[in-house]
Structure formats: C-alpha cells, structure tokens
C-alpha positions as CSV (number, residue, x, y, z in Angstrom):
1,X,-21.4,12.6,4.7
2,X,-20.5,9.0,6.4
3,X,-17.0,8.5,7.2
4,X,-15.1,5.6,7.4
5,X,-11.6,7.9,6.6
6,X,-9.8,5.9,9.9
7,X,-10.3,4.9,13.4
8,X,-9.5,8.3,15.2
9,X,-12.2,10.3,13.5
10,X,-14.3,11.0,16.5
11,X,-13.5,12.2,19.4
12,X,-13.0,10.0,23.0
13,X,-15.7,7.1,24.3
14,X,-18.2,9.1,26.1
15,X,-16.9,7.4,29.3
16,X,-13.6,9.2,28.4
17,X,-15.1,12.0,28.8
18,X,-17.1,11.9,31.8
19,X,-14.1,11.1,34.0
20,X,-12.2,13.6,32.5
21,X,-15.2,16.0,33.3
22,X,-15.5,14.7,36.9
23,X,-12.1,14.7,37.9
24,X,-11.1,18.4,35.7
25,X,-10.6,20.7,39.0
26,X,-9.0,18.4,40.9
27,X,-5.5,19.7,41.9
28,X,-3.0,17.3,41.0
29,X,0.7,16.6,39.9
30,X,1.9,17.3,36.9
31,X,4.0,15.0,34.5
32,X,2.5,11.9,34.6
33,X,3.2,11.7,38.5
34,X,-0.7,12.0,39.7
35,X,-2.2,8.6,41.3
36,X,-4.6,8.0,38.0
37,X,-1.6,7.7,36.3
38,X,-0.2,5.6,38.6
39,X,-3.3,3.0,39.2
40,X,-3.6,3.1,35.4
41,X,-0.5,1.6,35.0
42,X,-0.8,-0.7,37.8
43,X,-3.9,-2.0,35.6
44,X,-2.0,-2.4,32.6
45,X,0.6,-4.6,34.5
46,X,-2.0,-6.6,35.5
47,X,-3.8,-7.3,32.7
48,X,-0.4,-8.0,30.6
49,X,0.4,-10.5,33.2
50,X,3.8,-8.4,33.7
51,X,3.9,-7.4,37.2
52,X,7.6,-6.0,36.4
53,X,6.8,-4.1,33.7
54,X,7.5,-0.4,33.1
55,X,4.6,1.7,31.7
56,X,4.6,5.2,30.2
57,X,2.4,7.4,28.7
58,X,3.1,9.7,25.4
59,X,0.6,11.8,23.6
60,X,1.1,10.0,20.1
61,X,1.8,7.6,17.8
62,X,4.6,9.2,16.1
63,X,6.3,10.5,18.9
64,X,6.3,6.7,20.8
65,X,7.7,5.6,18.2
66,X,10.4,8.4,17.4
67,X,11.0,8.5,21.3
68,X,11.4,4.3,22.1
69,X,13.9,4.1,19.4
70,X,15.9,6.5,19.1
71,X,16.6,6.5,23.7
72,X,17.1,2.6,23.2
73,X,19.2,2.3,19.8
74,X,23.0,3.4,20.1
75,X,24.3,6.3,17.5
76,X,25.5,3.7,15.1
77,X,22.1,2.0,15.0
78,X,19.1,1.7,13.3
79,X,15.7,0.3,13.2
80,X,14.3,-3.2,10.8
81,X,11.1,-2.7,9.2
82,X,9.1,-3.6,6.7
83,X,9.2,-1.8,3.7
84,X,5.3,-0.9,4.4
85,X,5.8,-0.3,7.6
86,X,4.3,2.7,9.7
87,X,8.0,4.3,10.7
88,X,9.2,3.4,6.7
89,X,5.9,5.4,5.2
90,X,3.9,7.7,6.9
91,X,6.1,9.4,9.9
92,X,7.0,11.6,7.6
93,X,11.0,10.5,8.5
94,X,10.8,11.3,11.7
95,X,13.1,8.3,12.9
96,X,15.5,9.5,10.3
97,X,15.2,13.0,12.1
98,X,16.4,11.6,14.7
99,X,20.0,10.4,13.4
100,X,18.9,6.9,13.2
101,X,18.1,5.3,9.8
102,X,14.6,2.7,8.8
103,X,16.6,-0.7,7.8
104,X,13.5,-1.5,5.1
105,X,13.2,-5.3,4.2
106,X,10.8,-7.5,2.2
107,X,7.2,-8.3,3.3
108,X,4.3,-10.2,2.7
109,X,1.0,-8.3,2.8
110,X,3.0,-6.1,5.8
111,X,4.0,-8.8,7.9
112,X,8.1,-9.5,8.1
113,X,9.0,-13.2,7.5
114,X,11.4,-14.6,10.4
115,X,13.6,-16.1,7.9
116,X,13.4,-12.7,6.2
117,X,14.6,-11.4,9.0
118,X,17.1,-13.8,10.2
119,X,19.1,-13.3,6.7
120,X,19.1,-9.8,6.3
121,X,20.6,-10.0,10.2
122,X,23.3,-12.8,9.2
123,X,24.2,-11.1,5.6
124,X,24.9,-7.6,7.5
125,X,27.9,-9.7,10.0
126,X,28.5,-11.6,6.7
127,X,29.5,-8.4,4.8
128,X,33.4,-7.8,5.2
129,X,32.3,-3.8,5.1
130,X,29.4,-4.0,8.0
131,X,31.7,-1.8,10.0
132,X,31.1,1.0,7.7
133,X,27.1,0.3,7.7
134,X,23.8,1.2,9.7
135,X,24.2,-1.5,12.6
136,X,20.5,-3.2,13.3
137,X,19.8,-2.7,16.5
138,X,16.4,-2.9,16.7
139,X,13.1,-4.9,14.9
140,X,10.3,-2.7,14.8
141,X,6.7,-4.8,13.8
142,X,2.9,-3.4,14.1
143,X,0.2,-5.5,15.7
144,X,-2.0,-4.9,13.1
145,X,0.2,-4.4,10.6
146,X,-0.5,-1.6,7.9
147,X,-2.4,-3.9,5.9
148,X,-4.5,-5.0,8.8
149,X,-3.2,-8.1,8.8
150,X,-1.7,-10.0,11.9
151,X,1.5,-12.1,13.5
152,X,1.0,-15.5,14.3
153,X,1.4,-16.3,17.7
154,X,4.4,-19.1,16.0
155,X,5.5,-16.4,13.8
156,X,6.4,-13.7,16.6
157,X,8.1,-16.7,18.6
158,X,10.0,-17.1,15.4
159,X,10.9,-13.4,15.4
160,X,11.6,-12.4,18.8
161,X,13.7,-15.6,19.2
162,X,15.8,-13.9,15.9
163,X,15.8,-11.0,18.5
164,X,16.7,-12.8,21.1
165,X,20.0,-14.3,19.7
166,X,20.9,-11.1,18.0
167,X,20.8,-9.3,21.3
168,X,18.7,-6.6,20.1
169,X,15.2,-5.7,21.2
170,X,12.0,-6.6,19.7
171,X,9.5,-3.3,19.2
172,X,5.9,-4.1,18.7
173,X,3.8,-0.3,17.3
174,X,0.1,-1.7,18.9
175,X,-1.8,1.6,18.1
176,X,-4.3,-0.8,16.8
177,X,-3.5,-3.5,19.6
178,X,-7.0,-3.8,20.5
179,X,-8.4,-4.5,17.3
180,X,-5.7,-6.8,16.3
181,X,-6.3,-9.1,20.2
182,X,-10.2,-8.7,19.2
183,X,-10.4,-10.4,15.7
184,X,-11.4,-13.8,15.5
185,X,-8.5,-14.5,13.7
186,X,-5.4,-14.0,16.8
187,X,-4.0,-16.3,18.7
188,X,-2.2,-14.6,20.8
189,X,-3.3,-13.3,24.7
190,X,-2.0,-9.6,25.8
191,X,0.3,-11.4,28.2
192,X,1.8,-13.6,25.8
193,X,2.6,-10.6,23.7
194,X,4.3,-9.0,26.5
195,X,6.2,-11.8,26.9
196,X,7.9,-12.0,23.4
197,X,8.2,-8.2,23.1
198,X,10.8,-6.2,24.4
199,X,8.6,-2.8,24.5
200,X,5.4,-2.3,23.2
201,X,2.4,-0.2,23.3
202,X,-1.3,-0.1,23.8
203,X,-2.8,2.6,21.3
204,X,-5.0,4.7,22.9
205,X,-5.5,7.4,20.0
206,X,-6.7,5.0,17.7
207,X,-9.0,2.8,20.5
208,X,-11.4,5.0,22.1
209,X,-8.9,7.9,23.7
210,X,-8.9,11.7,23.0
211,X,-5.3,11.1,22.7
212,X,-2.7,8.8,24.0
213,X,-0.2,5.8,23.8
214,X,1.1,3.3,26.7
215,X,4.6,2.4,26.7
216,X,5.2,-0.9,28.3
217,X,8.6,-2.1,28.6
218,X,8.9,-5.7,29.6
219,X,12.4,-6.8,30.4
220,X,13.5,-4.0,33.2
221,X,14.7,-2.4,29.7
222,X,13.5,0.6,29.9
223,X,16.3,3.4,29.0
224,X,18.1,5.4,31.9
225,X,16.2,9.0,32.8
226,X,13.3,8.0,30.3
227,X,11.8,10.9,31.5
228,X,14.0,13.3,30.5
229,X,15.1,11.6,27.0
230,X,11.2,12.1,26.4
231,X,10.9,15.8,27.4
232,X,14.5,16.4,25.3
233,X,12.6,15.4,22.0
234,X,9.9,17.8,22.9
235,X,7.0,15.3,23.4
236,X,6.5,15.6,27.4
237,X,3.1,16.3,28.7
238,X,3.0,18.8,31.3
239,X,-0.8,18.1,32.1
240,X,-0.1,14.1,32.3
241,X,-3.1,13.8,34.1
242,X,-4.9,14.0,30.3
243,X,-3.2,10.0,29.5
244,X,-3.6,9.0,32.9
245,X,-7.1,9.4,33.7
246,X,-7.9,8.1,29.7
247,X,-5.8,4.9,30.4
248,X,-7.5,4.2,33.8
249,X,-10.8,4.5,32.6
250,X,-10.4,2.2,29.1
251,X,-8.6,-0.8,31.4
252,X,-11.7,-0.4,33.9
253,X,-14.7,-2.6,33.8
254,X,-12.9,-4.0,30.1
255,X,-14.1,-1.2,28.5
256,X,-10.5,-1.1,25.9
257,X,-11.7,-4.7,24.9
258,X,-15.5,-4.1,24.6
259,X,-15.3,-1.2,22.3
260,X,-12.3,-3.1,20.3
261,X,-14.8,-6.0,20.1
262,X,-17.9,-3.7,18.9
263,X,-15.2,-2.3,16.1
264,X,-14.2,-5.8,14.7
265,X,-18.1,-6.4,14.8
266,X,-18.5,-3.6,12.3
267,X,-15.6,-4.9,10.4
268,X,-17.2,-7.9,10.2
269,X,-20.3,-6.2,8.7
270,X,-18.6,-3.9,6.5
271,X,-17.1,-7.0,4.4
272,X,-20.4,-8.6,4.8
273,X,-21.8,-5.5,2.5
274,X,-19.0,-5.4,-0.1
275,X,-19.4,-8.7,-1.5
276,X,-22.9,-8.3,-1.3
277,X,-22.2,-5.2,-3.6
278,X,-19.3,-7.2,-5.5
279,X,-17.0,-5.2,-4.8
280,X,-13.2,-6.2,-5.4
281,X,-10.9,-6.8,-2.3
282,X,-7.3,-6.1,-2.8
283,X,-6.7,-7.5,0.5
284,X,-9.3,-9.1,3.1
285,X,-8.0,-8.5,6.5
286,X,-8.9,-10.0,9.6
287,X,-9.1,-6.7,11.6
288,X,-10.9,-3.3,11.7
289,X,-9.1,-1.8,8.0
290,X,-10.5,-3.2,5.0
291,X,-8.9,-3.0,1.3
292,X,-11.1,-2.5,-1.6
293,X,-9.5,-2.1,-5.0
294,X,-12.4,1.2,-7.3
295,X,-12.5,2.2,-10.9
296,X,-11.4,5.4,-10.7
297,X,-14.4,7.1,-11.9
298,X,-16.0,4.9,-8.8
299,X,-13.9,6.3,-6.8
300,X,-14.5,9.9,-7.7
301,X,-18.5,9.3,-7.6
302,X,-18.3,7.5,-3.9
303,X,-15.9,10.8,-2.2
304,X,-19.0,12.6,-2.9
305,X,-21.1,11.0,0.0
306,X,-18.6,8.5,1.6
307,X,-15.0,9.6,3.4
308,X,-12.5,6.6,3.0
309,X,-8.8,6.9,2.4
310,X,-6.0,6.4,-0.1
311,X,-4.2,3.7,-0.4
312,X,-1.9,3.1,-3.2
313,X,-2.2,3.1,-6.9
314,X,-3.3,-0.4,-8.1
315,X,-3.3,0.0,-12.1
316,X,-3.9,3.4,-14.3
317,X,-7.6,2.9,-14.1
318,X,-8.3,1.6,-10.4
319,X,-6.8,2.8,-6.7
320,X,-6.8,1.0,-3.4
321,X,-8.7,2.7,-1.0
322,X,-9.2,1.6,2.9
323,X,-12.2,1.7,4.9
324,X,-11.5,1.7,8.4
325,X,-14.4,1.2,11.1
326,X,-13.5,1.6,14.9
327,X,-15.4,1.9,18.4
328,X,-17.5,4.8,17.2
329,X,-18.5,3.1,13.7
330,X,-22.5,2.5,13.8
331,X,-24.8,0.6,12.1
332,X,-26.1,3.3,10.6
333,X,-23.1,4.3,9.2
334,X,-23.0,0.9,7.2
335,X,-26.4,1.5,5.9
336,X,-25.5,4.8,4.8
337,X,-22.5,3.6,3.0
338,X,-24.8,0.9,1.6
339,X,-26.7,3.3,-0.2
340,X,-24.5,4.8,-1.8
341,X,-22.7,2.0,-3.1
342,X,-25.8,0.9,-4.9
343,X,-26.2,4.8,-6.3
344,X,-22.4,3.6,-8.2
C-alpha cells in the first residue's frame, strides 16, 4: 500500500541516520549540553539572521507547544487561536491540561485575520467583566497553517504589530516551517520570520528528523530556568544528544531546505494528477497538504490501496480527506496512487 497518511510516516533522512550512527559511542553530556547541540544551534542563529537568539530543543510537537505556553503565559492567561488551529483540535487539550485555556476565534481557511484579532483583543478590555475572564496573553499561529495554507509576509506584520501594542508575545507552531518557506507561494525569508515572532520553532519531526523540534526565542524572552520548567512537565531529554546531532546535520550543507524543496515538488505533482483525474479540491493549498473532497463509497474503495487521512465531514455523502507528501514522498509513490485513482 502507498501512503500519503502525513509527512512523518518514514523514518529520519538517511543522512540523519548516518551521523547518528557515526557519532553513537561517543561519550558525551547529557541534556542538551554536548557541543552538537551547541553548534546546531549556533547554525540556526545564523541562518535566522538572529545572532541573539535563544534555541532549544524538545522531542515533539505537542510538548513545544504545551511547554512555550504555559512557562511564558501567567496563571490568569490564555492562548488566541484559531478555531482550527493545531492547540484548538488535535492536542488532545493538552494546553487546557495545563491550567491555561485555547481563546478560539474566527478564521479563514486557518489563517487568523489581523483585524480579527485586533477586536477580539479590544472587545475583551471593552467588557466591564474582563476581570472575571481568561486574560489573552498570548497569539498562537502555524506556518503552515492546518489547512496548508500560509501568512502573508503583510499579514504577519499586521499581526505581530497587534502583538506588539498588546504587550503580549506572538507564537508561531513551524512544525511544517520548511514546507511553508519552500512553496512558491511565501514571501517571507526565515530571518524575517524571526523578526516578527516572539518564539517560534523549526519542526524537525515532520521535516526529515527521527524526532525533534527547535525552540527559538527571539527577543532575550525566553522564560527564567527554561530548563527546568521543561523537565517539570515531563518532556526533558536525558539523551539530548538524539535533537542535537538531528538539528546539526539538517542545517548543514542546506540539507532542511533541499528536502523541504523536493517535498513541495511532489506537492506540486500530486495536484498536477488530481485534476488530471478530476478530482474535486475542497481546498488547493500552496504547501505539501492537499485537500480533496470523495464520495464516500470513493473513499472506501481508495483506503484499500492508498493511506490518506480524515479530514472533516463535508456533506452526508462526501468527506474531506488530505494527502500529505513530504521529503520521503517518491515519484513512484504518485504513480502508484495514480493507478488506483483510475481503478475508482
């Protein structure tokens, strides 16, 4: 069976893999401390144009996110997101398990409007009772968003200037960062996302790594004993050398960009082959997730041979399913997939 269930279904880039093989008996620190940590994040620095940056490494999506809010919002706090949002939908509440609650507002096709934004903000200080409410204290955005779909460059100036005047940090979730800087369709440079963000991260799961996320906080923000808010909520590697020696090898030689690039390419394909099959797009995005609205007995007939994913309900006869391609999709995946489209 071809899959094309998400971006994380195989395992690391072969080069991944070879440096962790070469460098597996060496003795070395534990905790994120060892020197490939270190020049890893002196490379990340570097290629966000950040020099003063601080950089981190976690294990996983979830827990970056659960672990950068709830260290940098206060106990009366909460998080903005978009109702489709990752930390809104599928963390399974794990921001909520951490006493702080997901402010959901409106979106279009995932992405949060700056004046959207900007009201919800002014109606909370408006409302004579906001004393007695969920404080936002944070905007949390993806880069892709759920959808696939991306920020304008003009449209995150918009929103972290909303931060800005707020006083309250702007979080950008980049697990897909490097398919969202690859598509044809941004406008926006790494270091000009560091610049508007407060924090964000570089997905490492999702782009090529075993496992992995890096934290970079960009305004000397990062919270006091970081450290040891992240071992308190349980998500701590001991053998940090694992992110480390994954993070030094993708941001050598540009490999984190080539094999972004190479995904987007078979993105590129992939809706190349469903409109030559006709097939319905419930939304066309401009990055490695594509949206493709099935008859339900379509659907059914296609799991056989093809691994995709759930999306939503569309109607009682048809569901939105996604196709996701990555760094490890190959052509001969899309042939296969081809196939059996035309056996429908």
């Amino acid at each position: 069976m071809v899959s094309f269930e998400s971006d994380y279904i195989a395992g690391a880039h072969p080069e991944i893999l070879r440096r962790l093989t070469e460098t597996n008996l060496e003795a070395l620190t534990g905790y994120g401390a060892d020197f490939y940590s270190e020049r890893a994040k002196e490379k990340i620095k570097k290629v966000c144009g950040c020099p003063e940056a601080e950089v981190e490494f976690l294990v996983g999506g979830t827990q970056t996110n659960s672990v950068v809010i709830s260290s940098m919002l206060k106990d009366y706090e909460g998080v903005i997101a978009a109702r489709t949002g990752h930390v809104s939908t599928h963390e399974a509440g794990a921001i909520e398990f951490t006493g702080h609650k997901v402010l959901e507002i409106p979106h279009t096709d995932g992405k949060i409007a700056p004046d959207t934004l900007k009201n919800y903000i002014d109606d909370f200080y408006a409302d004579g009772n906001h004393e007695h409410m969920v404080f936002p204290g944070m905007v949390y955005i993806s880069y892709p968003t759920e959808y696939g779909t991306l920020y304008t460059k003009k449209e995150l100036k918009e929103l972290s200037a909303v931060c800005r005047f707020r006083h309250i940090p702007l979080f950008v979730d980049g697990a897909r960062l490097g398919y969202g800087l690859m598509s044809p369709d941004c406008d926006l440079t790494l270091p000009e996302l560091a610049e508007l963000a407060d924090v964000f991260y570089i997905g490492g799961t999702k782009v090529g790594a075993l496992c992995g996320e890096a934290v970079v906080f960009t305004k000397q923000n990062k919270p006091c004993h970081f450290l040891t808010s992240v071992k308190r909520r349980g998500a701590l590697l001991a053998k940090g050398r694992l992110l480390g020696i994954q993070f030094d090898t993708l941001f050598s030689d540009d490999l984190y960009f080539e094999i972004s690039r190479h995904a987007i390419k078979m993105a590129e394909a992939l809706k190349k082959l469903f409109h030559e099959q006709g097939m319905h797009f419930y939304l066309e995005s401009p990055t490695n997730q594509q949206f493709i609205i099935l008859e339900n007995g379509q659907m059914e007939r296609l799991k056989e041979r093809v691994a995709f994913s759930f999306w939503e309900k569309y109607d009682d006869s048809h569901t939105v399913v996604r196709f996701a391609t990555s760094w490890s999709t190959r052509k001969e995946d899309l042939a296969a997939l081809k196939e059996a489209l035309e056996m429908l």
